[in-house]
N, C-alpha and C positions, 0 to 999 in steps of 0.2 A: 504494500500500500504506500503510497504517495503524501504526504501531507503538502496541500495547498495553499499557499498561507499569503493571502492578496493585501493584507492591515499586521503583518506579523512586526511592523516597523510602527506598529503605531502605539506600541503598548510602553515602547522607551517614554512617552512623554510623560507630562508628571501632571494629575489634575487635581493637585491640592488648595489650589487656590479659591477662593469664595466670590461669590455675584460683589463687589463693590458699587454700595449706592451714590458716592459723594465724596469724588475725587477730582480736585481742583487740578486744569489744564495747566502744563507746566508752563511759561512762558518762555520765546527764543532765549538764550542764553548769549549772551554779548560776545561777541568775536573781537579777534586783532585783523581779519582777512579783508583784504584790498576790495576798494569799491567796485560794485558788479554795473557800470553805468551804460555798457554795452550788451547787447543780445549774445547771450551763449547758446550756443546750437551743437546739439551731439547729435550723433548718429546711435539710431537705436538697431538693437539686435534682434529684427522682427519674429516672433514666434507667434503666430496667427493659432496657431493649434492649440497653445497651450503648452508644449513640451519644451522641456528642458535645454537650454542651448549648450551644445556640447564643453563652447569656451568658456562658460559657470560652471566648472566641476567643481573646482574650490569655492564655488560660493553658493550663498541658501537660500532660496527660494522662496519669499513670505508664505505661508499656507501649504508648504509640498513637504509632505512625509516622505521620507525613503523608505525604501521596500525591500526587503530581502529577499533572495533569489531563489523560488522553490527546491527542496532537494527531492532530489525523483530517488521512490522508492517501488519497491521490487513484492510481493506478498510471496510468502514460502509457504509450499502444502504443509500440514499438519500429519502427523500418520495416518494414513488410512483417507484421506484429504485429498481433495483436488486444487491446483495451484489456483488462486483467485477468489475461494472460497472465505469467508468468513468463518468465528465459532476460533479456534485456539491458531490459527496462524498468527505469524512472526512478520515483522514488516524485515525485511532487507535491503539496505542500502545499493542502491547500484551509480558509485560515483562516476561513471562516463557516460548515461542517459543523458541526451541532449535535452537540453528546456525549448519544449514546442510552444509557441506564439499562438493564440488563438485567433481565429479568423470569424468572422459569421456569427451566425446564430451557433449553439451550442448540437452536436449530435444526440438526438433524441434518445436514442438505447442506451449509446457508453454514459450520459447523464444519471440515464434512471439505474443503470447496474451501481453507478457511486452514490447516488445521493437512498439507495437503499440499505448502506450501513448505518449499522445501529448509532454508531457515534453522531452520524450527520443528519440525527430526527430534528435537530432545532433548526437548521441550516436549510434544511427540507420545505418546512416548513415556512419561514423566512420565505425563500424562495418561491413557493406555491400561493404566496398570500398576492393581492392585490397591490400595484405599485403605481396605477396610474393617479397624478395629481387633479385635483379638483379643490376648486375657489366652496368654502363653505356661505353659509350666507349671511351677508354683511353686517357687521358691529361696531359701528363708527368710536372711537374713543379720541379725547384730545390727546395730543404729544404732553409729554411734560415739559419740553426744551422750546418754550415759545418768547423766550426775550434773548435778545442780541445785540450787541454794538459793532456800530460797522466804521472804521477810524480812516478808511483808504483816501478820503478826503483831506484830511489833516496830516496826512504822511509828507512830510517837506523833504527827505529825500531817506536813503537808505545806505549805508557801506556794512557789507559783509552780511551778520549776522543780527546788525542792529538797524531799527528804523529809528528815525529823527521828527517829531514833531512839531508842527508848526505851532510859534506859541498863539494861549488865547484861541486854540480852534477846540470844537469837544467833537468828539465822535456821537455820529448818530445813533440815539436809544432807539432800537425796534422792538414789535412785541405784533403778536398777533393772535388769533384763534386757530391752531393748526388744529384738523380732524383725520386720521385715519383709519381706513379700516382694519382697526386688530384683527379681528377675526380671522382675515386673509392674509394677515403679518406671522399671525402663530402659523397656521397651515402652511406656509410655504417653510419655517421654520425646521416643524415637524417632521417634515419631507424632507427637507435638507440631509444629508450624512451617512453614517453609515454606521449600524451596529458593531463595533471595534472587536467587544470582546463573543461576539456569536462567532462571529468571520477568521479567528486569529488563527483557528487548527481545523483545515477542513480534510477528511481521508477520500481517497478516489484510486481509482486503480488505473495505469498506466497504460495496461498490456491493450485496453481494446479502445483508447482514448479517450478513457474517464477523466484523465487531470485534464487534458485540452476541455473536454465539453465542461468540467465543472469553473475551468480558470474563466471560458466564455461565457458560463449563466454567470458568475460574479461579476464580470465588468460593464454584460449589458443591464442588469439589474442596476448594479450603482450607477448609470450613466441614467436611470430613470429619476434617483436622487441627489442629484446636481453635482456626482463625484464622478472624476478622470482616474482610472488607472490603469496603470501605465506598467510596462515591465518593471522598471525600479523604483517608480514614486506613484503617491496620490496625492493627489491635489483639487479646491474645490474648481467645480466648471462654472464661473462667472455667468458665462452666456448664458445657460439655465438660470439662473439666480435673476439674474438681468431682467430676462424675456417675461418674468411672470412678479416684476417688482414695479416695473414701471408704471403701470396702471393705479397700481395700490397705493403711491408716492406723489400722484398727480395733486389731489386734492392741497398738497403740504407745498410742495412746487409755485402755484398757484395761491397759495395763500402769505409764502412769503416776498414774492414778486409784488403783490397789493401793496401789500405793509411795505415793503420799500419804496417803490414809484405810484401806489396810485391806479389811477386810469389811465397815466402818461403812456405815450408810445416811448419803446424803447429798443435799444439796438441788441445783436448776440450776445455782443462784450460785455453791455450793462446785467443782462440776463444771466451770465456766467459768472460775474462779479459776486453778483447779489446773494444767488444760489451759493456760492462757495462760502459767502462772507456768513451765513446762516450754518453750511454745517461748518467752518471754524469755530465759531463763536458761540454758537449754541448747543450746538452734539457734543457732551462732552468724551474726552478719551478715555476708555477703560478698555485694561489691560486685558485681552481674552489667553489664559492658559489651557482653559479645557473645557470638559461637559460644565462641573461646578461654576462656569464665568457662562453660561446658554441661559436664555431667557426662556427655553424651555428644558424642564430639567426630566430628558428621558435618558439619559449617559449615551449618547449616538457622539459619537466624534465628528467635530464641524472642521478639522482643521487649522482651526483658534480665527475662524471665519464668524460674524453675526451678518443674516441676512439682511436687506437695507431697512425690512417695516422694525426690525428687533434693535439694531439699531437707532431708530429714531426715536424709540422708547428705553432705550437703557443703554446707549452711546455704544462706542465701539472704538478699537484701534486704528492703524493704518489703513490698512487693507480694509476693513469694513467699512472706513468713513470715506474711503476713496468711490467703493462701490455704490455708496450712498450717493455721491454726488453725481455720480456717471446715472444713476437711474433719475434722480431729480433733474438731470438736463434733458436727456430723454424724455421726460413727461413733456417738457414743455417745447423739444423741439426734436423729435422724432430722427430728424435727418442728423445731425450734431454728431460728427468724430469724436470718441474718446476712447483710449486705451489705458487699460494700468500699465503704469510703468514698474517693473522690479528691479530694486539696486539696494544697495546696503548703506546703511548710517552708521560710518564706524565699523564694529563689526554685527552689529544686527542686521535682519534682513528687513527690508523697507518698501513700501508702494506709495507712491505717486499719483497722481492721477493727469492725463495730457488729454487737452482737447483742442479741436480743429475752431478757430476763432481766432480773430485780426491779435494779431500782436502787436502792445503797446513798444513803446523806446526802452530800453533794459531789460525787456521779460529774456526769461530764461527757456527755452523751446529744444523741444525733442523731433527728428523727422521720424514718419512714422513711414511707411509705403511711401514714401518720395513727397511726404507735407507736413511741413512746420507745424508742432502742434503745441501750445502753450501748456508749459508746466505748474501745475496746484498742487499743493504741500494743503493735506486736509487736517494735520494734526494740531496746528496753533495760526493763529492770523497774520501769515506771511505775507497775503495779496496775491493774487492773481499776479501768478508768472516771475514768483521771489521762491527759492530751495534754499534750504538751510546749509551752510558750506562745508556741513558734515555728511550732506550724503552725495556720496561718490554713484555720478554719473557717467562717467569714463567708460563703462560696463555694461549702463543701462541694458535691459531687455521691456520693449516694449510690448503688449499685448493686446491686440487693437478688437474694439466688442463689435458686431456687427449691430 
């Protein structure tokens, strides 16, 4: 027998850390680094898929577990036994069995010959259950994160890591009535992930291409809940998360654009502006380590990912407040470029967020597919198209959402 093990990487993490309610945004930390009063422009390292770019091997990936590499095992007859059987056989290593890739849909017989050992009844089961996504029906609740100051006005110039304010100017107090539908915030939640510890030791048998069909019902199963796995990592699939966020994010999109301009007409830029300056300033940061940091607490492994509705109820890190904004510009403008961008700060792994919209005098811009796209730091109030000079984009890998 084989053990298959698609999350066997995922149990190194550690999820002792608890839901924090009320943890004050750190503020930029002041630099010595030379003033940024020209456009920087890197070239990104486009990975439209998703996958790993080979030139970040030494580096980590925001949200991408590693995987270890199944070991193909061999089942031995028992006395009296037929090879393959179950009841007192011995699993047998066979270290020169090549690790097959699955393709397709999973083979219907070599599936059901593995998922009929006794050990893989929860797995089975898992498996056998319903996985298609469905909007429950709607339960509007207010955000909690509905007041924000937006200073981008009163910003008199900026070197490094510090911005300079004009004196005598005050930053604009917003506030508004944001409504979204929770209901549809949990569910896609809920759906998110992947059961870590059902999935960590799954057995199958080799000889009639059990471990193939079982490696291929786990990946297409998980790609039903917004997870990518991969031969040596998983990591979450954005673009699932995205496609069934933006709708649910509209109402909040929409309600902070009022509270900023009004009725006024207004341009992409001021649109992107606004939108960003709301989740800097409002969404606050909290650290996700594991199930215990999930705003739903069924122990499914997110990645240290919160969806954009969970987020906007109970904040989020990089990565989540980045995907938060990329859905909030989509509500309001469908067609709108953006990619996460992953690079590292220091030595943590980091996300970005880059969108396709005019760039001012000094923003800081990533090509993405051969187009300049302005750089947003979602984690403190940098301004549209300012990066903190701690995170190294030299490396960038950009990930563009359709």
């Amino acid at each position: 027998m084989r053990i298959a093990s698609c999350v066997s990487g995922l149990l190194l993490a550690s999820f002792a850390a608890e839901l924090a309610l009320a943890l004050p945004i750190a503020p930029p930390a002041a630099g010595n680094a030379q003033p940024q009063n020209t456009p920087t422009v890197v070239q990104s390292r486009d990975t439209p898929s998703g996958a790993r770019s080979p030139s970040r091997s030494k580096r980590q990936r925001k949200g991408t577990v590693a995987r270890s590499a199944p070991r193909a095992m061999k089942p031995a007859a028992a006395p009296g036994g037929a090879a393959g059987s179950t009841g007192t056989n011995v699993p047998v290593a066979t270290p020169n069995a090549p690790a097959a890739t699955p393709a397709g849909a999973p083979d219907p017989a070599a599936l059901e010959h593995s998922l009929a050992l006794p050990e893989n009844a929860e797995f089975r089961a898992w498996y056998e259950a319903p996985h298609d996504f469905t909007f429950p029906r709607p339960q509007m609740a207010r955000t909690p994160f509905d007041q924000w100051a937006d200073d981008d006005a009163c910003v008199a110039k900026r070197e490094g890591d510090t911005k300079f304010m004009a004196p005598g100017c005050t930053p604009r107090e917003l506030s508004a009535h944001l409504w979204v539908d929770r209901a549809a915030g949990v569910a896609i939640e809920q759906h998110f992930g992947l059961p870590s510890q059902l999935l960590s030791s799954i057995g199958c048998y080799p000889e009639d291409g059990g471990c193939v069909a079982v490696e291929a019902a786990v990946r297409s199963t998980l790609a039903d809940h917004g997870i990518i796995c991969t031969e040596d990592s998983i990591m979450p699939d954005h673009q699932w998360i995205l496609d069934r966020s933006v709708a649910v994010v509209a109402p909040v999109a929409q309600g902070v654009l009022e509270a900023s301009f009004g009725n006024d007409r207004i341009t992409q830029r001021q649109q992107v502006e606004a939108l960003a300056a709301y989740v800097q300033a409002a969404v606050p940061y909290r650290t996700i380590k594991g199930p215990k940091d999930d705003l739903v607490q069924d122990g499914n492994q997110r990645c240290g990912l919160r969806t954009p509705v969970a987020t906007l109820m109970a904040g989020g890190d990089c990565d989540s407040k980045s995907l938060l904004l990329a859905s909030l510009l989509r509500a309001v403008d469908p067609r709108i470029p953006v990619a996460l961008v992953h690079c590292m700060s220091g030595d943590t792994p980091h996300m970005i967020l880059a969108v396709g919209c005019d760039a001012a005098a000094g923003d800081q811009t990533i090509v993405v597919n051969r187009m300049p796209m302005v750089l947003i730091e979602t984690t403190s109030d940098w301004g549209v198209g300012f990066v903190s000079t701690k995170v190294d984009l030299a490396d960038a890998e950009a990930q563009p959402l359709k």
